[in-house]
Structures are given as C-alpha cells and as structure tokens.
mmCIF file of the N, C-alpha and C atoms, coordinates in Angstrom:
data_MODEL
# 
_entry.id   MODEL 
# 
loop_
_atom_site.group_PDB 
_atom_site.id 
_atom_site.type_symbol 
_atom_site.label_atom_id 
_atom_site.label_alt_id 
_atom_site.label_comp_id 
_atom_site.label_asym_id 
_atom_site.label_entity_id 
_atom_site.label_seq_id 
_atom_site.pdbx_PDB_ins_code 
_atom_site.Cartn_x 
_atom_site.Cartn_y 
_atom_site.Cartn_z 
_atom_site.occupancy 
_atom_site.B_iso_or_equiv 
_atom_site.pdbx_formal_charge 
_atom_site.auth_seq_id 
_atom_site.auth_comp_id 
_atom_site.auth_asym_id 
_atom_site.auth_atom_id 
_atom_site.pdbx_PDB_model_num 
ATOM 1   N N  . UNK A 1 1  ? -43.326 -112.234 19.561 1.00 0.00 ? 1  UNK A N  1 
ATOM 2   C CA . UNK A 1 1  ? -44.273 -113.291 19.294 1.00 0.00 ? 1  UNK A CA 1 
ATOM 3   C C  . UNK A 1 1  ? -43.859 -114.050 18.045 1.00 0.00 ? 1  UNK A C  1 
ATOM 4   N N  . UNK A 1 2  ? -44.198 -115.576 18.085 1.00 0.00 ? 2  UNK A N  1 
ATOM 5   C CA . UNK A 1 2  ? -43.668 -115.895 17.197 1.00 0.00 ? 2  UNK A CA 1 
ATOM 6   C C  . UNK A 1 2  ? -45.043 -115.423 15.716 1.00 0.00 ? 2  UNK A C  1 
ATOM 7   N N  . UNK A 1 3  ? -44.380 -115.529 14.783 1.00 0.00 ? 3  UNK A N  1 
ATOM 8   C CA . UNK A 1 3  ? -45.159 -115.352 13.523 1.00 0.00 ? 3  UNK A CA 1 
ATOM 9   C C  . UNK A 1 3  ? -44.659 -116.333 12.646 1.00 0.00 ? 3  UNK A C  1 
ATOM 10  N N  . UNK A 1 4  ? -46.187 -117.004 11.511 1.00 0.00 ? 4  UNK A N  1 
ATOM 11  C CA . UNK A 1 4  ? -46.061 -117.992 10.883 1.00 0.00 ? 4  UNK A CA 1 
ATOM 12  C C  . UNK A 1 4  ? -45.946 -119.307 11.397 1.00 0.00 ? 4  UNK A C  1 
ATOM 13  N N  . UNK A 1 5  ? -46.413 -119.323 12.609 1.00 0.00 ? 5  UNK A N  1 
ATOM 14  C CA . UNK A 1 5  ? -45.838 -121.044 12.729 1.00 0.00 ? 5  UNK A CA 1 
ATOM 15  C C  . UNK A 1 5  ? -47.179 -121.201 13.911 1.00 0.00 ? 5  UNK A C  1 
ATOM 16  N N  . UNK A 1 6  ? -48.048 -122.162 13.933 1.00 0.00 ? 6  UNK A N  1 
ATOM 17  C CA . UNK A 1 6  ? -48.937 -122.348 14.719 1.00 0.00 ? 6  UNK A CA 1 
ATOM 18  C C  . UNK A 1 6  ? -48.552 -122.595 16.163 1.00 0.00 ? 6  UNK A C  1 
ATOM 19  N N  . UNK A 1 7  ? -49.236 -121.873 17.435 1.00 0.00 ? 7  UNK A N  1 
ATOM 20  C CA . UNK A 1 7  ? -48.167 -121.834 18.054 1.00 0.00 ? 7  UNK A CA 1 
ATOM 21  C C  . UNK A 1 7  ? -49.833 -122.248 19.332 1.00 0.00 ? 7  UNK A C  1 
ATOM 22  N N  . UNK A 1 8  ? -49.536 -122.944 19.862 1.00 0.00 ? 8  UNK A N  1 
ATOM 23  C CA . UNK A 1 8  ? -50.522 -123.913 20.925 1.00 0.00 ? 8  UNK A CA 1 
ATOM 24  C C  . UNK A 1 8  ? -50.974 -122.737 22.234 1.00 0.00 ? 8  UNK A C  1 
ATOM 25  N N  . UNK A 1 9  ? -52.059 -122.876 22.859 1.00 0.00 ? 9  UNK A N  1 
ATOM 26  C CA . UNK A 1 9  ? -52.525 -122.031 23.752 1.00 0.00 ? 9  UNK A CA 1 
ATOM 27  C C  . UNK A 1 9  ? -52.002 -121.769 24.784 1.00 0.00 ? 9  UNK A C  1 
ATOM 28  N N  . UNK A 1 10 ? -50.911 -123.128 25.162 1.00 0.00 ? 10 UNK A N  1 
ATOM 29  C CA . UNK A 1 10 ? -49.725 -122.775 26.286 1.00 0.00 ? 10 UNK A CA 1 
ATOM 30  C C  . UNK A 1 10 ? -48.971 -121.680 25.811 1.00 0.00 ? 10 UNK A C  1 
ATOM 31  N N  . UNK A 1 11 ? -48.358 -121.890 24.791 1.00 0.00 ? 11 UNK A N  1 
ATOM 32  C CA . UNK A 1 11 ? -47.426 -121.560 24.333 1.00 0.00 ? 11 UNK A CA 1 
ATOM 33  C C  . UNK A 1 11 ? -47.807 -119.605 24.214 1.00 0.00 ? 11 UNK A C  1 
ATOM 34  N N  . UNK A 1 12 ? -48.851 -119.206 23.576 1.00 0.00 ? 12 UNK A N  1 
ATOM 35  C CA . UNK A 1 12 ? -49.591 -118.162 23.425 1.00 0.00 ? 12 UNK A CA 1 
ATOM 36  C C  . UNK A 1 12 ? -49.684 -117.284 24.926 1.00 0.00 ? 12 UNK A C  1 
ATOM 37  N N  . UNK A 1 13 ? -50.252 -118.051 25.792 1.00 0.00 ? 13 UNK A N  1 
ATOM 38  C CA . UNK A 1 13 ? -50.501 -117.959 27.175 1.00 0.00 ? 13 UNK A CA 1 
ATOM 39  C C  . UNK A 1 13 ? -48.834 -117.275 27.984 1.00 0.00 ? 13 UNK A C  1 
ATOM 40  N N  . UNK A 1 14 ? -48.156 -118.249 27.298 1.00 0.00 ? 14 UNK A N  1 
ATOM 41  C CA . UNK A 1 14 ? -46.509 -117.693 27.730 1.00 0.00 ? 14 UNK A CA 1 
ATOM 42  C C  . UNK A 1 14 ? -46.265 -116.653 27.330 1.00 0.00 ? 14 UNK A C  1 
ATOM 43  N N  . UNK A 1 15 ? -46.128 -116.496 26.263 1.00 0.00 ? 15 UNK A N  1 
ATOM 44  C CA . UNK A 1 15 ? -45.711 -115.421 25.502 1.00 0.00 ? 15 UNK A CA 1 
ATOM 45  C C  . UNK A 1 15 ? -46.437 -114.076 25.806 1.00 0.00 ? 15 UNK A C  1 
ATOM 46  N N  . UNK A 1 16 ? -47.545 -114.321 26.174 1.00 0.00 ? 16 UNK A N  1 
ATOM 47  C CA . UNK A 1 16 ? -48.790 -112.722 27.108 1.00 0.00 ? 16 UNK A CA 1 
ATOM 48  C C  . UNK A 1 16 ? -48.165 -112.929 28.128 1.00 0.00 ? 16 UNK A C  1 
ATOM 49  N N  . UNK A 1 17 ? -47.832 -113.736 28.799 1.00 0.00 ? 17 UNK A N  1 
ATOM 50  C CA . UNK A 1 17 ? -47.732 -113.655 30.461 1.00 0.00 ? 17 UNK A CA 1 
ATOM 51  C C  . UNK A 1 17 ? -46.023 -112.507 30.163 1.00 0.00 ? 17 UNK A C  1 
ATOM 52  N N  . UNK A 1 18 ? -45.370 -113.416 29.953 1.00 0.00 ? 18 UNK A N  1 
ATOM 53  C CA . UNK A 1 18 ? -43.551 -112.959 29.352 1.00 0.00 ? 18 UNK A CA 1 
ATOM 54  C C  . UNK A 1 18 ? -43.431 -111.487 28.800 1.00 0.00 ? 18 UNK A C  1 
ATOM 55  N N  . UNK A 1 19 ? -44.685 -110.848 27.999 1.00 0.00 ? 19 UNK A N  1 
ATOM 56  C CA . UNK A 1 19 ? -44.934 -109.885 27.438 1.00 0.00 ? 19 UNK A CA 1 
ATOM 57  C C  . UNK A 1 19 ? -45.243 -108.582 29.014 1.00 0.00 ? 19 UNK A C  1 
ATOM 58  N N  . UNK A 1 20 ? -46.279 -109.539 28.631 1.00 0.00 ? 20 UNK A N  1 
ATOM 59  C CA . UNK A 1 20 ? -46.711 -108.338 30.577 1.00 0.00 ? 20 UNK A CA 1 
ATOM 60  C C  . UNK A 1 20 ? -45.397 -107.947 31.691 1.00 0.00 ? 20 UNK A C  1 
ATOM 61  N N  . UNK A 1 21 ? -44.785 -109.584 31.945 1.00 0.00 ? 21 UNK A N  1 
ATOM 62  C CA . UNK A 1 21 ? -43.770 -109.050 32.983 1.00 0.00 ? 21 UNK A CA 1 
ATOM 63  C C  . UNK A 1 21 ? -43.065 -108.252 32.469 1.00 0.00 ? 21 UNK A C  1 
ATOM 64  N N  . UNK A 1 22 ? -42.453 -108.244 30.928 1.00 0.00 ? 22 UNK A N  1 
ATOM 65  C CA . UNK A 1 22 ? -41.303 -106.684 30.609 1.00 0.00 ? 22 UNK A CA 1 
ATOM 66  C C  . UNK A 1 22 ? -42.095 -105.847 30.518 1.00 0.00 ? 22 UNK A C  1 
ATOM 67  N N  . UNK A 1 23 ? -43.249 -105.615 30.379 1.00 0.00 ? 23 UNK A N  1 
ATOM 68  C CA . UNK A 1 23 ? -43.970 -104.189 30.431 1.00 0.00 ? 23 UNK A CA 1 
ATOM 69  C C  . UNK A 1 23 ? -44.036 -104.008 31.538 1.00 0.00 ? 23 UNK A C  1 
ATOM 70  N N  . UNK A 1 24 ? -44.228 -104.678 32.773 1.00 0.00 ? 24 UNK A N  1 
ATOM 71  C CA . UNK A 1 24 ? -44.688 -104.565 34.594 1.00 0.00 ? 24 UNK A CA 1 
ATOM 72  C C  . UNK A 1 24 ? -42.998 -104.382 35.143 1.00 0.00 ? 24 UNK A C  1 
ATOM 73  N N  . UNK A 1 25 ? -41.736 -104.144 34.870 1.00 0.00 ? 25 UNK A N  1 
ATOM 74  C CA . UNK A 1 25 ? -40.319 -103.775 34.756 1.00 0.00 ? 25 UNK A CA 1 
ATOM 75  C C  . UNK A 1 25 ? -39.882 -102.985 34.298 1.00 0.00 ? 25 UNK A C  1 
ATOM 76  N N  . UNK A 1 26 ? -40.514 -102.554 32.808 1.00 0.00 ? 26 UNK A N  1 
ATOM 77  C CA . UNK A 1 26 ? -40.080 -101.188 32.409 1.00 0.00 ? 26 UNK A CA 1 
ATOM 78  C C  . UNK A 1 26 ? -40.783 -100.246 33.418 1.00 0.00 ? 26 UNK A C  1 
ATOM 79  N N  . UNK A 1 27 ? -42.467 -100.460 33.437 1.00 0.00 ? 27 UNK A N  1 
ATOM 80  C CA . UNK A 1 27 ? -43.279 -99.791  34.092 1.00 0.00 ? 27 UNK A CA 1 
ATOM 81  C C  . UNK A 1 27 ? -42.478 -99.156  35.647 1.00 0.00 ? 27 UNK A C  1 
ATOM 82  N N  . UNK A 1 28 ? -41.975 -100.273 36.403 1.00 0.00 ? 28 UNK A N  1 
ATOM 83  C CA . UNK A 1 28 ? -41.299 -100.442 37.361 1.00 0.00 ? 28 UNK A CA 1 
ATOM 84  C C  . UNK A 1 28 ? -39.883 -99.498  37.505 1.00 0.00 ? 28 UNK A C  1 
ATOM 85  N N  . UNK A 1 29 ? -39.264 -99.707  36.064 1.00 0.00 ? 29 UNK A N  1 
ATOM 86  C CA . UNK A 1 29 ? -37.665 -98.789  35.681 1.00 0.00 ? 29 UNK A CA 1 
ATOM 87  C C  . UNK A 1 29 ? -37.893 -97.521  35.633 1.00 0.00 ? 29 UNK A C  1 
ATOM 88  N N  . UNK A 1 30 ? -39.339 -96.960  34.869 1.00 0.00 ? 30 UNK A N  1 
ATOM 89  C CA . UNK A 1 30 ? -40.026 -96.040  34.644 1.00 0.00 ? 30 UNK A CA 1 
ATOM 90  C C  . UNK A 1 30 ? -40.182 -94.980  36.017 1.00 0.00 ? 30 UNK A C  1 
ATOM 91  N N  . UNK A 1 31 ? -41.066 -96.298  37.307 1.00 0.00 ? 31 UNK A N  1 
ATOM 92  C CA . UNK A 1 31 ? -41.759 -95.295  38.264 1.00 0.00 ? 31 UNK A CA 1 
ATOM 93  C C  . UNK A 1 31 ? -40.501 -94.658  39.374 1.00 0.00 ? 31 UNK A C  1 
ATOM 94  N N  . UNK A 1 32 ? -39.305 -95.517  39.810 1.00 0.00 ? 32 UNK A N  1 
ATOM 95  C CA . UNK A 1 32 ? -38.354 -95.945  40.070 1.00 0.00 ? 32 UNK A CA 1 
ATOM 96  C C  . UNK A 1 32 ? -37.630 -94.269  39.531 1.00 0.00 ? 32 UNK A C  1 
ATOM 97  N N  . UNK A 1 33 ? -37.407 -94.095  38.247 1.00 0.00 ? 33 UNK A N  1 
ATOM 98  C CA . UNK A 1 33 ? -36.331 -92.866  37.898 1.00 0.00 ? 33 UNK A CA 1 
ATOM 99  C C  . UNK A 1 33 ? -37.201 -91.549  38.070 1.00 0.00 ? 33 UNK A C  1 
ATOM 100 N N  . UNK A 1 34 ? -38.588 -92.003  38.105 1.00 0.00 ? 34 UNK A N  1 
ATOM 101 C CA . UNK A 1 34 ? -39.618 -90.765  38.390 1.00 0.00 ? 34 UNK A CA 1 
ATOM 102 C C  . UNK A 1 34 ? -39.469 -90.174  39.732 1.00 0.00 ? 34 UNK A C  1 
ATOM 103 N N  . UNK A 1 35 ? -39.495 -91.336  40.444 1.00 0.00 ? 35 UNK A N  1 
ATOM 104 C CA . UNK A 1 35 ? -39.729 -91.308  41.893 1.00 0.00 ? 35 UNK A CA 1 
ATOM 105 C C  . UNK A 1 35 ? -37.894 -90.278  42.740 1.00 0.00 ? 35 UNK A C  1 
ATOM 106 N N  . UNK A 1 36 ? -37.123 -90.723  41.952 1.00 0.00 ? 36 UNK A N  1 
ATOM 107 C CA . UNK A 1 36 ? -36.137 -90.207  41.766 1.00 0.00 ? 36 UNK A CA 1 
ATOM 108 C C  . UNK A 1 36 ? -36.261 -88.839  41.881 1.00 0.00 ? 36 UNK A C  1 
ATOM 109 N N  . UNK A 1 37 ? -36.551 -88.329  40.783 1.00 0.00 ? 37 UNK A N  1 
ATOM 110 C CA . UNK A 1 37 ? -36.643 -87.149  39.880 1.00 0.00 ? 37 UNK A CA 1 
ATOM 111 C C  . UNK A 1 37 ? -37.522 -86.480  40.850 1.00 0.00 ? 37 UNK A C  1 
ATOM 112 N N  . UNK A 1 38 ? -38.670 -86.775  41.244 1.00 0.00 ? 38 UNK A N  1 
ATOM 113 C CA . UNK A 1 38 ? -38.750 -86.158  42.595 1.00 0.00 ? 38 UNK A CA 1 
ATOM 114 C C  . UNK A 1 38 ? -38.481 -85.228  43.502 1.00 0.00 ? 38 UNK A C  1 
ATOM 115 N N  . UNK A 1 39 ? -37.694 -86.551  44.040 1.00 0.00 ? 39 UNK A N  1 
ATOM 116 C CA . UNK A 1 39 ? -36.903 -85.967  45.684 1.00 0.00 ? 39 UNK A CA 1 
ATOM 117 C C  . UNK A 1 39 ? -35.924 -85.105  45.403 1.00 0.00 ? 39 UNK A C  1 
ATOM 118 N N  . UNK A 1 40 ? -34.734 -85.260  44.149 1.00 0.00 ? 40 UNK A N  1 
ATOM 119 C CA . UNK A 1 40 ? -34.669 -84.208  43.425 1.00 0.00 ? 40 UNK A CA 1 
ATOM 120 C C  . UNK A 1 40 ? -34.729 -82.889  43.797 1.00 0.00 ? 40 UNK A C  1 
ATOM 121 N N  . UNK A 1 41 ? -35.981 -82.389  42.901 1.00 0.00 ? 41 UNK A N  1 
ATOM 122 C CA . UNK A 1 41 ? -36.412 -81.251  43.006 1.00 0.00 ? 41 UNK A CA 1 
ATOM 123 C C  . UNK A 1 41 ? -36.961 -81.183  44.068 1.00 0.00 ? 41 UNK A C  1 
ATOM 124 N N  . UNK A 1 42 ? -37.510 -82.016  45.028 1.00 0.00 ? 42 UNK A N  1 
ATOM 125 C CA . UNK A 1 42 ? -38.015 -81.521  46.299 1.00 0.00 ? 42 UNK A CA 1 
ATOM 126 C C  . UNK A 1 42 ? -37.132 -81.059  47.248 1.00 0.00 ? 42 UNK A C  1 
ATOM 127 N N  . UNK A 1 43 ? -35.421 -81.908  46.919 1.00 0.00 ? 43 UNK A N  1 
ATOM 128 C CA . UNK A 1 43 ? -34.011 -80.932  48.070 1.00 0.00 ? 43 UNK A CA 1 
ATOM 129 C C  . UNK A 1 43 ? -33.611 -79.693  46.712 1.00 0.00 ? 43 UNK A C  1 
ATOM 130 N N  . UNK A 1 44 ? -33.990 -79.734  46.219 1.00 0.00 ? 44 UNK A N  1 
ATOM 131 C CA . UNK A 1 44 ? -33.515 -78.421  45.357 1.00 0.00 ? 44 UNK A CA 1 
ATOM 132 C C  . UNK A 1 44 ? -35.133 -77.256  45.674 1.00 0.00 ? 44 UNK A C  1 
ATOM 133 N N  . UNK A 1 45 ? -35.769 -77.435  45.829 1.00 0.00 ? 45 UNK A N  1 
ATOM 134 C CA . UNK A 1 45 ? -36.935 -76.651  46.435 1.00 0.00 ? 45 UNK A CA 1 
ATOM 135 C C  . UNK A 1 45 ? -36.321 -76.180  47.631 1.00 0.00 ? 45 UNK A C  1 
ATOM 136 N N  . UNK A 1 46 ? -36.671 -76.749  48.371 1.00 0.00 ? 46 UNK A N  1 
ATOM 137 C CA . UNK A 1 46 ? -36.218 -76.721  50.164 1.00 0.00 ? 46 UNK A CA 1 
ATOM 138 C C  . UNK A 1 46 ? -34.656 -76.153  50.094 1.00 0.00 ? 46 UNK A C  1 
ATOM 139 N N  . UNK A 1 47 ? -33.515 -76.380  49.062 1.00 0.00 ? 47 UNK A N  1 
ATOM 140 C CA . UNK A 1 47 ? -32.661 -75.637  49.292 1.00 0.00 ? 47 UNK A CA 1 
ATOM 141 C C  . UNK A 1 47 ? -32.886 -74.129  48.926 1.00 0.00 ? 47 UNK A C  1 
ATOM 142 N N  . UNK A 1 48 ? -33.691 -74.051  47.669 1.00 0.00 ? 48 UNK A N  1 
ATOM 143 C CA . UNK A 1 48 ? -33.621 -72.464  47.328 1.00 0.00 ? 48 UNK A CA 1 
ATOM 144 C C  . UNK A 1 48 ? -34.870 -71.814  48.129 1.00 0.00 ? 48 UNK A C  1 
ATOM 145 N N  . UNK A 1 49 ? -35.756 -72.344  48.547 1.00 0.00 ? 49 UNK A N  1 
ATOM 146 C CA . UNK A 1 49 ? -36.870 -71.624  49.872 1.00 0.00 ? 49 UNK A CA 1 
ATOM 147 C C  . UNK A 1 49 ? -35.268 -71.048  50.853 1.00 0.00 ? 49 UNK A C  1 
ATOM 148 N N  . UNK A 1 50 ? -34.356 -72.314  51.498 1.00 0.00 ? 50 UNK A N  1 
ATOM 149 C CA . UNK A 1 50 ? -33.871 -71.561  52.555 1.00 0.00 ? 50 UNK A CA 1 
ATOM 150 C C  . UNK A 1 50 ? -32.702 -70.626  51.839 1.00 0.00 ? 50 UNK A C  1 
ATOM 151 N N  . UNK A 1 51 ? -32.287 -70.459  50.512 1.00 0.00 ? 51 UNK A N  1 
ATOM 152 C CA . UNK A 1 51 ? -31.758 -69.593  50.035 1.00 0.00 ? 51 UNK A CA 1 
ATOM 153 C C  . UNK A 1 51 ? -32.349 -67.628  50.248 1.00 0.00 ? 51 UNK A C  1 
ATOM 154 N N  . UNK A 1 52 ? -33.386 -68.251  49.306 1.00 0.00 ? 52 UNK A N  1 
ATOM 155 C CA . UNK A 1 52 ? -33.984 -67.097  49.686 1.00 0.00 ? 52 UNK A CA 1 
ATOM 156 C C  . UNK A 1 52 ? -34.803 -66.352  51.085 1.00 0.00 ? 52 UNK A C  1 
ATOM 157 N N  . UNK A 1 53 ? -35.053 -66.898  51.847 1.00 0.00 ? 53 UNK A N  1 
ATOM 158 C CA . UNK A 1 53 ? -34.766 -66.664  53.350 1.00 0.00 ? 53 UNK A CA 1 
ATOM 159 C C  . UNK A 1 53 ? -33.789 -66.247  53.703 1.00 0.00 ? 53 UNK A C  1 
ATOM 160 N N  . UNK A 1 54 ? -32.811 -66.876  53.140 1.00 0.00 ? 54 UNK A N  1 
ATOM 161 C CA . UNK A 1 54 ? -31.291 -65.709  54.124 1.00 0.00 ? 54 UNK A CA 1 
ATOM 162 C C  . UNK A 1 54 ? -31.503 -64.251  52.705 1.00 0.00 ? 54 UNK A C  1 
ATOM 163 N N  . UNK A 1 55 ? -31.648 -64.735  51.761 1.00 0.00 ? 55 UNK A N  1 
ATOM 164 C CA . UNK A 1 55 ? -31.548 -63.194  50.933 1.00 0.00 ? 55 UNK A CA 1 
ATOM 165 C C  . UNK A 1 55 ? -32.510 -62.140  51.756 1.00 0.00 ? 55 UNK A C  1 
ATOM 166 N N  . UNK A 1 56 ? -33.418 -62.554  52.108 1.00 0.00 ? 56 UNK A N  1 
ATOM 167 C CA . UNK A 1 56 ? -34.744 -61.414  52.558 1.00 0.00 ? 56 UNK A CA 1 
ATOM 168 C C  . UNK A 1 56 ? -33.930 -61.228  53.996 1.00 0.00 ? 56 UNK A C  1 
ATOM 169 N N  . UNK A 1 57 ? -33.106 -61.956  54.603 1.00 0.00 ? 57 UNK A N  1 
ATOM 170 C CA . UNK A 1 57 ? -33.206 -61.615  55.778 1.00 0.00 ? 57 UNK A CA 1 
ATOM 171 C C  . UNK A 1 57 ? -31.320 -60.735  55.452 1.00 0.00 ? 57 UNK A C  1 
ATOM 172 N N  . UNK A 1 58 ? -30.843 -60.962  54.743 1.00 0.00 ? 58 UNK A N  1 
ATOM 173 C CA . UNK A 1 58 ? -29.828 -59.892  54.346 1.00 0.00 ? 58 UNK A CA 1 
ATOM 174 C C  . UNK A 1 58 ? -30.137 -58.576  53.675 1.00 0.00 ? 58 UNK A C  1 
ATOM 175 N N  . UNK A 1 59 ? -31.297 -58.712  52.671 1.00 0.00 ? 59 UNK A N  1 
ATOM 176 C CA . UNK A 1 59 ? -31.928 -57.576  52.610 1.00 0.00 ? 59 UNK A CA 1 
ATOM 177 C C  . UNK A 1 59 ? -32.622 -56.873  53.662 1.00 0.00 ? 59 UNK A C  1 
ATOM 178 N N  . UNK A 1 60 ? -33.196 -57.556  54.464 1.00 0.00 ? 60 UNK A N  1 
ATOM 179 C CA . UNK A 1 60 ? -33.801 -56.526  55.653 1.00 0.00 ? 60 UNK A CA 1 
ATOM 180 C C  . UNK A 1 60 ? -32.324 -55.773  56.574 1.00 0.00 ? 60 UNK A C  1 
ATOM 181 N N  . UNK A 1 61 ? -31.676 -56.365  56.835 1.00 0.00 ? 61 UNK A N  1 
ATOM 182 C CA . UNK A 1 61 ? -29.904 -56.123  57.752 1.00 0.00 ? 61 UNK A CA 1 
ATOM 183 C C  . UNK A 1 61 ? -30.118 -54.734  56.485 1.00 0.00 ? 61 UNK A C  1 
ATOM 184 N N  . UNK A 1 62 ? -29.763 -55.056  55.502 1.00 0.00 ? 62 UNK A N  1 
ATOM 185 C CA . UNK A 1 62 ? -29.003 -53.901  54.464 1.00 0.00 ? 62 UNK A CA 1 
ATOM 186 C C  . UNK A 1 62 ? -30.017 -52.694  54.541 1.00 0.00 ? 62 UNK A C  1 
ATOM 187 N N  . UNK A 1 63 ? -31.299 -52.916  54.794 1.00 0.00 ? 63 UNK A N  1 
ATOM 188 C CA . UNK A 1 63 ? -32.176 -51.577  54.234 1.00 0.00 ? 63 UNK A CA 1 
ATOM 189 C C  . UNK A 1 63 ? -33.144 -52.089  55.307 1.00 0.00 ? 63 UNK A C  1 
ATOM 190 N N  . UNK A 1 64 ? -33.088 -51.548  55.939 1.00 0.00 ? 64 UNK A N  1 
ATOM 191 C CA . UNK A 1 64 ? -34.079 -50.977  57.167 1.00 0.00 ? 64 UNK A CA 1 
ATOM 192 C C  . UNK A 1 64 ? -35.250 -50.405  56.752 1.00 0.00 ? 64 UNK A C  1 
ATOM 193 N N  . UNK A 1 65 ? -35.649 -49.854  56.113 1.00 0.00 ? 65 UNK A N  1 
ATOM 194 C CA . UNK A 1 65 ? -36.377 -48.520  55.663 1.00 0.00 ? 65 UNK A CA 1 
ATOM 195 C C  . UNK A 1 65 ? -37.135 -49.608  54.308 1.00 0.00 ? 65 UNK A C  1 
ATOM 196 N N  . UNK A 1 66 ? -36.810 -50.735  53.634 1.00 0.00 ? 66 UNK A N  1 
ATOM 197 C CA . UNK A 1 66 ? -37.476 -51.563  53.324 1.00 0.00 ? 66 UNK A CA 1 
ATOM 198 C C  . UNK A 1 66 ? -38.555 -52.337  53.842 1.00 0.00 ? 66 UNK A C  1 
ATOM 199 N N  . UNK A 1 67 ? -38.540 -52.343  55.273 1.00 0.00 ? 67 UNK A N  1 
ATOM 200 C CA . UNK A 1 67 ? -39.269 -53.058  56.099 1.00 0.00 ? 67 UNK A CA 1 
ATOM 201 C C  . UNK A 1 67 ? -40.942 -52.155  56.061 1.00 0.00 ? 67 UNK A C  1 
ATOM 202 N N  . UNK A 1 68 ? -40.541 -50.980  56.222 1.00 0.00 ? 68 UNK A N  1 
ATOM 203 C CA . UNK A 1 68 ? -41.700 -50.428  56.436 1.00 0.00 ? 68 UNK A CA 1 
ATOM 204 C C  . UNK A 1 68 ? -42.146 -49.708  54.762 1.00 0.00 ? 68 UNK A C  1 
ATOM 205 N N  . UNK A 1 69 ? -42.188 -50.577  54.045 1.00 0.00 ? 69 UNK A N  1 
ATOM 206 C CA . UNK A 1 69 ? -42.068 -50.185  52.256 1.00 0.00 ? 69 UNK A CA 1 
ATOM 207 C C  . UNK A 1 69 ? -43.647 -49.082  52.571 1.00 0.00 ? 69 UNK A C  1 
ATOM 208 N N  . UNK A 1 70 ? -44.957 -49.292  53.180 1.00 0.00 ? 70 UNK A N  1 
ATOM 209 C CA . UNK A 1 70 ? -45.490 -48.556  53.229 1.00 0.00 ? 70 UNK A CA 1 
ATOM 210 C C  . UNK A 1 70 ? -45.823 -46.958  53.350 1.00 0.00 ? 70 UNK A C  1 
ATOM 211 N N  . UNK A 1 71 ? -44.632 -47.192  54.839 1.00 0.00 ? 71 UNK A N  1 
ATOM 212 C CA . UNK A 1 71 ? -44.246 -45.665  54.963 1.00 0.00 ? 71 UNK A CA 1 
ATOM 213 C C  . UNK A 1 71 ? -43.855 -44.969  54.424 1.00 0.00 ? 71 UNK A C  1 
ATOM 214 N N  . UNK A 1 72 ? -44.327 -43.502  54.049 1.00 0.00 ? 72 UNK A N  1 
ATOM 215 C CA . UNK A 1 72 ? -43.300 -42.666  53.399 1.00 0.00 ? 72 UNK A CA 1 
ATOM 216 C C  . UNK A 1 72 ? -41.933 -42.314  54.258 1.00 0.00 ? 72 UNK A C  1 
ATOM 217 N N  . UNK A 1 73 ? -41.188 -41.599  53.618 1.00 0.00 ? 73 UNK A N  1 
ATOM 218 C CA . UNK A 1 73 ? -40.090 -41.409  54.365 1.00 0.00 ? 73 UNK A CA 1 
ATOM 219 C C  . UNK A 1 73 ? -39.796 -40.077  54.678 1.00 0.00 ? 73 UNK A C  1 
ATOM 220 N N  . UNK A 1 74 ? -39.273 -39.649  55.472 1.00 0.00 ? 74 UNK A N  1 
ATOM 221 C CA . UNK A 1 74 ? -38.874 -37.921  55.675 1.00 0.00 ? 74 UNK A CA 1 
ATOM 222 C C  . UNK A 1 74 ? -38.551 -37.239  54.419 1.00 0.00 ? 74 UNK A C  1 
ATOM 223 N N  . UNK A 1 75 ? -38.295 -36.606  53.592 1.00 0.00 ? 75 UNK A N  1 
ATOM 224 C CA . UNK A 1 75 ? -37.380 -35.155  52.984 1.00 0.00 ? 75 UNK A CA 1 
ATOM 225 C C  . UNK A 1 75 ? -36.281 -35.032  53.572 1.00 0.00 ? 75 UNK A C  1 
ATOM 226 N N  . UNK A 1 76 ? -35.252 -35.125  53.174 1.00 0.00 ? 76 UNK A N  1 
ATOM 227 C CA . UNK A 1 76 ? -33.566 -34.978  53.719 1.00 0.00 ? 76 UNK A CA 1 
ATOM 228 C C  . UNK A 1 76 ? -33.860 -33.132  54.241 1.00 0.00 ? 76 UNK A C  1 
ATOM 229 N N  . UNK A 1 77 ? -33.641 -32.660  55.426 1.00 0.00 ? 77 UNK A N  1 
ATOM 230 C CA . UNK A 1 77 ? -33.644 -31.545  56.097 1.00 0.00 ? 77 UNK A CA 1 
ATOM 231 C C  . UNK A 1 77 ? -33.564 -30.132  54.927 1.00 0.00 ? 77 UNK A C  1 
ATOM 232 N N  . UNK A 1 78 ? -32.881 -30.632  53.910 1.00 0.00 ? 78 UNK A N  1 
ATOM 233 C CA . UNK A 1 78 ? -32.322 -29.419  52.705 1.00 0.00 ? 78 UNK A CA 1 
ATOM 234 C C  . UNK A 1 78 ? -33.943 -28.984  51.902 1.00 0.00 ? 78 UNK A C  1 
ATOM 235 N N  . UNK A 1 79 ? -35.078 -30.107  51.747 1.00 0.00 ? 79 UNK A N  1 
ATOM 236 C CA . UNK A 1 79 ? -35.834 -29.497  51.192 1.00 0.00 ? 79 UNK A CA 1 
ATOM 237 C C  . UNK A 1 79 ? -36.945 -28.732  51.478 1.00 0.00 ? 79 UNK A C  1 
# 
C-alpha cells in the first residue's frame, strides 16, 4: 500500500481488490500442496494396509498354531 501520499478511492479500492487476489493464490498454492500431501499418505496408507496383509498372511503359512492363539496346546509326549 502506498504510504504518505493521498491516494483516491479508486485507487484504495485497487489496491484491496490486488491485495485479496494474492491472498485468494497463495490461499489457492496453499490448498493445492495440501491436497497433494494427501493422496500422498493416502497411497502410502493403502500400500502399508496391503503390506501388512501379506505379513499376517506369511505369519499364519509360518505358525499354524498362531491361528488358534486361544487354544492351549498339547505337552510334547516327554512330560
């Protein structure tokens, strides 16, 4: 804005309007790298959900006897 110099109601009027549009552009640059940032983490979500899906389902292959964590299990025949 100018300062010190009398400056007419057009002129004033410009300078708010000119003011707003770089704030309504940053605002814009702003929602834009957000919106980004996002999707992002939403394929980095969805990749480590199906990460860990194959882990549980390689842990179940490896340990059987995990599946049924409730059950107790036999005594090896020796005790």
């Amino acid at each position: 804005m100018k300062t010190g110099v009398h400056m007419s109601r057009e002129e004033v009027m410009e300078e708010r309007i000119t003011e707003l549009e770089l704030r309504y552009m940053q605002q814009e640059n702003t929602m834009q790298e957000l919106n980004e940032t996002v999707c992002r983490q939403e394929q980095s979500i969805m990749r480590l959900e199906r990460e860990l899906l194959q882990l549980r389902e390689q842990l179940a292959m490896l340990s059987p006897s995990a599946q049924g964590a409730g059950e107790a299990e036999e005594p090896p025949p020796h005790y």
